[in-house]
N, CA, C and O atoms as a DFTB+ gen file, in Angstrom:
452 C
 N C O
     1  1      36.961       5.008      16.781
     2  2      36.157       4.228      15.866
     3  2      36.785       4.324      14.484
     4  3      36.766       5.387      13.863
     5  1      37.349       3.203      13.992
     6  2      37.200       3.210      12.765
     7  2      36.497       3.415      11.616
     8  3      35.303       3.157      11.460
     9  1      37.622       4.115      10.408
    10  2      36.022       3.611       9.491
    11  2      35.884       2.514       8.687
    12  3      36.721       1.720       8.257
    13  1      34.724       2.589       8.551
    14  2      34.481       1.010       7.912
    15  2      33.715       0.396       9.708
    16  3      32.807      -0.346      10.083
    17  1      33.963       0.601       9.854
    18  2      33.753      -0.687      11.585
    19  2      32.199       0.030      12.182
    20  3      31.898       1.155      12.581
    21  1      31.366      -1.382      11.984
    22  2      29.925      -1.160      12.435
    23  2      29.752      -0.107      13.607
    24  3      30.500      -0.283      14.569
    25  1      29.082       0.709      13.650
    26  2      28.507       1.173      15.007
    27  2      28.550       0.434      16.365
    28  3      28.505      -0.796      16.389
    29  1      28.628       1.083      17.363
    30  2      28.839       0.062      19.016
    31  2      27.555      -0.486      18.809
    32  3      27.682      -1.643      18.407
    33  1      26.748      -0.257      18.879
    34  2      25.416      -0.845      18.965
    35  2      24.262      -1.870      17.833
    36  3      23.038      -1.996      17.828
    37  1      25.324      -2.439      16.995
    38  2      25.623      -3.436      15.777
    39  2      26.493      -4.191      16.189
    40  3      27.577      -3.735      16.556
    41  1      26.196      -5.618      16.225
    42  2      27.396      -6.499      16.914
    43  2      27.173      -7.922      16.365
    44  3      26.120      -8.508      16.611
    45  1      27.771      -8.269      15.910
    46  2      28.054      -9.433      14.940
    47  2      26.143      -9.752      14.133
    48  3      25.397     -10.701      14.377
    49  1      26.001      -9.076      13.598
    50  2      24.852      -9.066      12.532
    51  2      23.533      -8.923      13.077
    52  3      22.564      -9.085      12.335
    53  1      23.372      -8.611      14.406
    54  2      22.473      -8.000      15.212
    55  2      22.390      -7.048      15.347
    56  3      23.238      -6.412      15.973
    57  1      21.187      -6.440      14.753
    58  2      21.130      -5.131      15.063
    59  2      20.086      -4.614      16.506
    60  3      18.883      -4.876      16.502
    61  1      20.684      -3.939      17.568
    62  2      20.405      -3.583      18.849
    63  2      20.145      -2.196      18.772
    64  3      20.779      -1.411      18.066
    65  1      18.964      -1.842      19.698
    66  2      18.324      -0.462      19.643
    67  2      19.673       0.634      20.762
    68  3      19.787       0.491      21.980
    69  1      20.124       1.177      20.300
    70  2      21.179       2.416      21.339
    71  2      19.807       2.553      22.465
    72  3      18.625       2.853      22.296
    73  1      20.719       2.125      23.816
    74  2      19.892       2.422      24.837
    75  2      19.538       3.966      25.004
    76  3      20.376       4.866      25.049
    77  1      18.181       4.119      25.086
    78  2      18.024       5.347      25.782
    79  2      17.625       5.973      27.326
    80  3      17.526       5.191      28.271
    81  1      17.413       7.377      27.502
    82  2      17.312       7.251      29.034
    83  2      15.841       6.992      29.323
    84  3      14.933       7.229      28.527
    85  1      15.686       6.443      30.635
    86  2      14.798       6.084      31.232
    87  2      13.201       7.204      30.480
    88  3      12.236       6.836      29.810
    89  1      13.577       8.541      30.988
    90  2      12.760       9.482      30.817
    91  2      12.127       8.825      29.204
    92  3      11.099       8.175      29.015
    93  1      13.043       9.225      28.324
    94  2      12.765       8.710      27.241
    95  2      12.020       7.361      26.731
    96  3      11.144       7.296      25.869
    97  1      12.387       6.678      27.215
    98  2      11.774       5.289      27.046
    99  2      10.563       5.252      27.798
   100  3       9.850       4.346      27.366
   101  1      10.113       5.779      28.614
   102  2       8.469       5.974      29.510
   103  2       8.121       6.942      28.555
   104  3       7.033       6.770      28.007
   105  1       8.779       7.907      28.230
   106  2       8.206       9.600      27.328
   107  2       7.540       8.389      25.780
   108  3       6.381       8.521      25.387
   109  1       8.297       7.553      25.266
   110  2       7.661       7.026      24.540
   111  2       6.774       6.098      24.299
   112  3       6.439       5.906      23.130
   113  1       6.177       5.285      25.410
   114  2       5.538       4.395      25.957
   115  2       4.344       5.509      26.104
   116  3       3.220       5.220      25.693
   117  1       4.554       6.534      26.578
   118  2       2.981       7.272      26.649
   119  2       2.562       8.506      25.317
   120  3       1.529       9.171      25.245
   121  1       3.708       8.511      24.393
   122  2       3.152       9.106      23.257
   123  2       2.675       7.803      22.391
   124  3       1.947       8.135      21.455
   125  1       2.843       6.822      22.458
   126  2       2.947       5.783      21.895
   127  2       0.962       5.925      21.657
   128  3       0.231       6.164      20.696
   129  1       0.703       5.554      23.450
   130  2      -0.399       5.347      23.920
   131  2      -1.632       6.715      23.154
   132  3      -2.769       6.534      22.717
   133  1      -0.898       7.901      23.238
   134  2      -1.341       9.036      23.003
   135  2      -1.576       8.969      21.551
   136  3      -2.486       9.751      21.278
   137  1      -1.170       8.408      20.586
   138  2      -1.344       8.309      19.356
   139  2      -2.071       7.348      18.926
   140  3      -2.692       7.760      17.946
   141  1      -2.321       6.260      19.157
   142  2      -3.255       5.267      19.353
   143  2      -4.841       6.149      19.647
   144  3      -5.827       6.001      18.925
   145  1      -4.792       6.930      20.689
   146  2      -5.921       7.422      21.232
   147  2      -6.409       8.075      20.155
   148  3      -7.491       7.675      19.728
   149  1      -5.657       9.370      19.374
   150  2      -6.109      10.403      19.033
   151  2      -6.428       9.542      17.394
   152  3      -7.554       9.626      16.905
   153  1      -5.529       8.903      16.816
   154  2      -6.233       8.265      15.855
   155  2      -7.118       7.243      15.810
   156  3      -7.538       6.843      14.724
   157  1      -7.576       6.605      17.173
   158  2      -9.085       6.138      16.987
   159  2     -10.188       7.072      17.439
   160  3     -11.410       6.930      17.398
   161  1      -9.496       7.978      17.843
   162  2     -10.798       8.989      17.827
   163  2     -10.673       9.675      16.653
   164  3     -11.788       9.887      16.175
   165  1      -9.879      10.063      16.060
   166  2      -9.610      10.385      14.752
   167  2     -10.306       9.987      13.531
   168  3     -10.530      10.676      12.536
   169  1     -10.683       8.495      13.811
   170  2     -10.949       7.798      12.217
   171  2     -12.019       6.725      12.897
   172  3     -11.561       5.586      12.809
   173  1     -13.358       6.767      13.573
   174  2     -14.240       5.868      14.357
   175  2     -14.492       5.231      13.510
   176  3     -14.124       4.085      13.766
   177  1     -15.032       5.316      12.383
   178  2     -15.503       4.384      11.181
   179  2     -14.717       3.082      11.455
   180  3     -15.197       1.954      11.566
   181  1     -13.360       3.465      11.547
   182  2     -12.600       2.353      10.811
   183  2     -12.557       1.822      12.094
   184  3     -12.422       0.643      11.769
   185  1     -12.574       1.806      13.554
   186  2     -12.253       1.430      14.653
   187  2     -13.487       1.463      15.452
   188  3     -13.353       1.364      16.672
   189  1     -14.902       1.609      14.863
   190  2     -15.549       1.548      15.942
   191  2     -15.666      -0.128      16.772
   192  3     -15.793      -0.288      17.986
   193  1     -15.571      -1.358      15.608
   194  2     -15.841      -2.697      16.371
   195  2     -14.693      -2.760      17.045
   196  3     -14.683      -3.371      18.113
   197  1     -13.324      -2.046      16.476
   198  2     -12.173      -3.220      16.943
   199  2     -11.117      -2.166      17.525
   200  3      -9.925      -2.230      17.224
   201  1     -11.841      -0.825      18.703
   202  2     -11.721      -0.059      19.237
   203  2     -10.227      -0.085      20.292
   204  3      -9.625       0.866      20.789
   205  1      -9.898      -1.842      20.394
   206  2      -8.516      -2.082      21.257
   207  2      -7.260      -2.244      20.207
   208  3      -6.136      -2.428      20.674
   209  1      -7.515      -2.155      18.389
   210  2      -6.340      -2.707      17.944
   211  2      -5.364      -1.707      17.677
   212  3      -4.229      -2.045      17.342
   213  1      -5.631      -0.711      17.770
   214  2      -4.408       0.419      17.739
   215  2      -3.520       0.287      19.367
   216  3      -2.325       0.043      19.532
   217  1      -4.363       0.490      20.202
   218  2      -3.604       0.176      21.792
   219  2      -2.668      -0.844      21.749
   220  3      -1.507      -0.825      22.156
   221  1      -3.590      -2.172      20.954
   222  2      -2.858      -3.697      21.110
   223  2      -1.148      -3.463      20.313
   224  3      -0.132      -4.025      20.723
   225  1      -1.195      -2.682      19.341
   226  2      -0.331      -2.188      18.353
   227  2       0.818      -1.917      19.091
   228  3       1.894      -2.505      19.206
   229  1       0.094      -0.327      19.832
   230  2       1.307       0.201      20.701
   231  2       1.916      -0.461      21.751
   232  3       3.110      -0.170      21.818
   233  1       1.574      -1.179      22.529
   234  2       1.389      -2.308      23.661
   235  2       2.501      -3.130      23.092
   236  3       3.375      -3.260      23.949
   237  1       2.806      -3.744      21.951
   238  2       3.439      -4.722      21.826
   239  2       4.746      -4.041      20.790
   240  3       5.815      -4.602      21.029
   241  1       4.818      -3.210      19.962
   242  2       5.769      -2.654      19.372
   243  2       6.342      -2.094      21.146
   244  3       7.276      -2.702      21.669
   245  1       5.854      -1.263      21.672
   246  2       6.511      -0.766      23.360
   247  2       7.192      -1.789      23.765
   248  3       8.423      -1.786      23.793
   249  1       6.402      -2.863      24.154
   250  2       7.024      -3.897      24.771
   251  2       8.441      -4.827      24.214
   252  3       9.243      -5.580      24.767
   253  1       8.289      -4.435      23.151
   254  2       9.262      -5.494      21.774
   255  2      10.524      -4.401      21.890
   256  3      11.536      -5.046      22.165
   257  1      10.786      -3.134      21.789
   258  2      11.538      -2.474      21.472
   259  2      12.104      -0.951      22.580
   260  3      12.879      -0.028      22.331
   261  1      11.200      -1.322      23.941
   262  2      11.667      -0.847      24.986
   263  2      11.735      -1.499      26.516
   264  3      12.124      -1.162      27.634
   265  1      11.214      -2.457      25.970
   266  2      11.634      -3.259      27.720
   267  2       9.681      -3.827      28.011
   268  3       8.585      -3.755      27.454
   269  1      10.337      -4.375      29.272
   270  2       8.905      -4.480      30.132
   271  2       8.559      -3.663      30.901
   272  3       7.397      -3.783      31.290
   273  1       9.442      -2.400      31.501
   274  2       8.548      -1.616      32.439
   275  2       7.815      -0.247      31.189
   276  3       6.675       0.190      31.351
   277  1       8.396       0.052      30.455
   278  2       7.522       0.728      29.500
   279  2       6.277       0.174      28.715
   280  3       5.232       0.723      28.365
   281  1       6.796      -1.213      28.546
   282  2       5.481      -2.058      28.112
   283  2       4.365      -2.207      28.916
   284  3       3.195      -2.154      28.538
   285  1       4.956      -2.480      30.559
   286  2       4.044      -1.920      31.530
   287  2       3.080      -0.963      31.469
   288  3       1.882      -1.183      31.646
   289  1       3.684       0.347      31.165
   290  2       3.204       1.568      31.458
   291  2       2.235       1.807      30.310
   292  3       1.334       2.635      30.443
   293  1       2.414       0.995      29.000
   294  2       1.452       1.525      28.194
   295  2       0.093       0.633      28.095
   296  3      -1.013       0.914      27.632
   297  1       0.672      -0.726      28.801
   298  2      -0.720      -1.558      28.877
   299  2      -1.216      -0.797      29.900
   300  3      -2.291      -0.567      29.346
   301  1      -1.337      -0.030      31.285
   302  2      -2.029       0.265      31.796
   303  2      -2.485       1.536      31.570
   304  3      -3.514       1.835      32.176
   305  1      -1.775       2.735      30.540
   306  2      -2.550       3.625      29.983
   307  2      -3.476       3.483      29.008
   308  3      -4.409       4.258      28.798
   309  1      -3.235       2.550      28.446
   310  2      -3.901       2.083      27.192
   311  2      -5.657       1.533      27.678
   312  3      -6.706       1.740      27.069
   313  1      -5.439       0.830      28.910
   314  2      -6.414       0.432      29.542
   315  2      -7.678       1.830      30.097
   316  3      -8.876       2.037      29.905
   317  1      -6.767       2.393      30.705
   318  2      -7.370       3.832      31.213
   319  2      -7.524       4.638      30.083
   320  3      -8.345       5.534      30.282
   321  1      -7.101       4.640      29.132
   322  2      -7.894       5.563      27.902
   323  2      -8.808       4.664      26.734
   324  3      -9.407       5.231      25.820
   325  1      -8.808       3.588      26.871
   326  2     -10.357       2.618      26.759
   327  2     -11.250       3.002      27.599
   328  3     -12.307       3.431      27.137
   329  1     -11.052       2.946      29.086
   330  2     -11.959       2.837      29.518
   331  2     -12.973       4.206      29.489
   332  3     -14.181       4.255      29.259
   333  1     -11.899       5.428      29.850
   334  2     -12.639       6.737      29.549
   335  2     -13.226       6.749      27.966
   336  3     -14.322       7.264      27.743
   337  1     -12.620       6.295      27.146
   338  2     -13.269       6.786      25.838
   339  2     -14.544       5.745      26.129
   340  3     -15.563       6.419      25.985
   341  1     -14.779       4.819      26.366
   342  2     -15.715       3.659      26.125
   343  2     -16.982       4.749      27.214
   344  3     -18.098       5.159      26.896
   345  1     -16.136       4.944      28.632
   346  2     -17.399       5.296      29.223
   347  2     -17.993       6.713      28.476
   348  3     -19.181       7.030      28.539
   349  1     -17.176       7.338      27.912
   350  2     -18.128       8.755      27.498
   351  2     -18.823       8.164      26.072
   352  3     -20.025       8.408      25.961
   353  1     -18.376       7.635      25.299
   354  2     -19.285       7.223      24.674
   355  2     -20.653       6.140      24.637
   356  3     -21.406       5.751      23.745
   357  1     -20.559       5.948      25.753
   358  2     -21.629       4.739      26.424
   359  2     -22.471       5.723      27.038
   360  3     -23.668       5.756      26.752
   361  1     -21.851       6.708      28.037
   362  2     -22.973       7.897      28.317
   363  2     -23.751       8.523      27.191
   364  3     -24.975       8.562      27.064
   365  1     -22.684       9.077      26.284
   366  2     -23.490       9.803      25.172
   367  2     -24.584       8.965      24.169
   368  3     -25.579       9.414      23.602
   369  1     -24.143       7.863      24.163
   370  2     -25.265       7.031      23.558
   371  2     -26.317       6.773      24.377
   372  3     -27.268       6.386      23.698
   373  1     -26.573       6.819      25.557
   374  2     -27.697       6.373      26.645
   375  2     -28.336       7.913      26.912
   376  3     -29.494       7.978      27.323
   377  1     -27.910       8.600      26.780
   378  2     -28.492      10.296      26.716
   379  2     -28.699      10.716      26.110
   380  3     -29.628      11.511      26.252
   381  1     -28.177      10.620      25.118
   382  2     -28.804      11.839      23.726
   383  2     -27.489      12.182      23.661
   384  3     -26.376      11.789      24.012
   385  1     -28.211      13.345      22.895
   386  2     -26.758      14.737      22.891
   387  2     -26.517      15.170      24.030
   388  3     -26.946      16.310      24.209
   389  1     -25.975      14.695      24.912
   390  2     -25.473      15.856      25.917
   391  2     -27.007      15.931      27.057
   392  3     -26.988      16.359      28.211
   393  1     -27.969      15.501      26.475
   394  2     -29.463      15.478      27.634
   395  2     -28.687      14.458      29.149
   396  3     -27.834      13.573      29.210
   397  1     -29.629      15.255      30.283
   398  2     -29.175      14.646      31.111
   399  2     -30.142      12.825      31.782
   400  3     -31.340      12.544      31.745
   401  1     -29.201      12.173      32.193
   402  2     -30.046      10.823      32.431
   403  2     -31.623      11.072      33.130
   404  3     -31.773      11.714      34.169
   405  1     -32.645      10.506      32.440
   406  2     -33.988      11.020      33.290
   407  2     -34.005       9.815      34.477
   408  3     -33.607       8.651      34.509
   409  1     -34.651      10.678      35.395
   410  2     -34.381      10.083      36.423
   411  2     -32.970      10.562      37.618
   412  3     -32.899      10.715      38.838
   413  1     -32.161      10.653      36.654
   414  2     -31.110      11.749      37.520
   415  2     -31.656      12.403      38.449
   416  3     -32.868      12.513      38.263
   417  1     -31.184      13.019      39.626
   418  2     -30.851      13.885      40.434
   419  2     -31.327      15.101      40.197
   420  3     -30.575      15.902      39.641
   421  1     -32.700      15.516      40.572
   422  2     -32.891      16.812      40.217
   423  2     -33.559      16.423      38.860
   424  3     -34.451      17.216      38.560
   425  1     -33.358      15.373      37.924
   426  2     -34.399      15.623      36.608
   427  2     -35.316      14.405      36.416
   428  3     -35.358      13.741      35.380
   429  1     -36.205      14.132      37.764
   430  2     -37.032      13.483      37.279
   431  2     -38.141      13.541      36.898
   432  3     -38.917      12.599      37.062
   433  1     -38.537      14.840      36.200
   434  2     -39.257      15.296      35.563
   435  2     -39.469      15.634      33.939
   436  3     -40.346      16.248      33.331
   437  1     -38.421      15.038      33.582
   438  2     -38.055      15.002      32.110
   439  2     -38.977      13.926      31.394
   440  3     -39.114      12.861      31.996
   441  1     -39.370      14.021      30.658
   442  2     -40.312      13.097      30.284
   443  2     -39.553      12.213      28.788
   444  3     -38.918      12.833      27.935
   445  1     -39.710      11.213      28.752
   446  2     -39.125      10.259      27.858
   447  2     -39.469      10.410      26.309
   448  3     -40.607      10.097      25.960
   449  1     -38.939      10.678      25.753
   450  2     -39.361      10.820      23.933
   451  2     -39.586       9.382      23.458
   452  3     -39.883       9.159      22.284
C-alpha cells in the first residue's frame, strides 16, 4: 500500500463498510436490539406512546449497514422484546403491584378494591 493511496475498502469516492465476520455482524444486530431495549426501559417517559421507535431505529441502521440476514435477526428480536416488555407491563397494569389476577387459580377469594 502506498502512501497517499485510499484504503482497500474506499474505492473511487465510495465509501464501503470493511467486511466483518459473520459472528460479528449477528453479535451486532443483537447488541443493537439490546440497546434499544435497555434505553426504553431506561427513559419510559419519553417512549411510553412510541414504545417501537428505538427498535424501528436499530432495525433499519442493522439492515442499511450489515446486510439482510442481520437485519433479519434484529427485526425478529426486536419483535420478541416488544412483545415481553408490552406483556409484563400489561400484566402489571391489570394487577396492581405484583397482586395476583382475582379469579386466578387458587385466588378466588380475593376480593376486588
Amino acid at each position: 500500500m502506498c502512501v497517499g493511496s485510499p484504503p482497500r475498502w474506499r474505492k473511487k469516492g465510495v465509501t464501503v463498510l470493511p467486511q466483518l465476520s459473520t459472528f460479528l455482524r449477528y453479535g451486532l444486530a443483537t447488541g443493537a436490539v439490546l440497546i434499544a431495549l435497555l434505553l426504553t426501559m431506561a427513559l419510559p417517559p419519553l417512549f411510553e406512546g412510541g414504545v417501537f421507535l428505538l427498535f424501528l431505529v436499530a432495525i433499519v441502521i442493522v439492515a442499511l449497514y450489515r446486510g439482510l440476514g442481520p437485519g433479519l435477526l434484529t427485526i425478529l428480536l426486536s419483535i420478541s422484546a416488544i412483545n415481553g416488555r408490552l406483556s409484563a407491563s400489561h400484566l402489571q397494569s391489570h394487577t396492581g403491584k405484583g397482586r395476583p389476577l382475582a379469579g386466578a387459580r387458587g385466588n378466588a377469594d380475593v376480593p376486588p378494591e
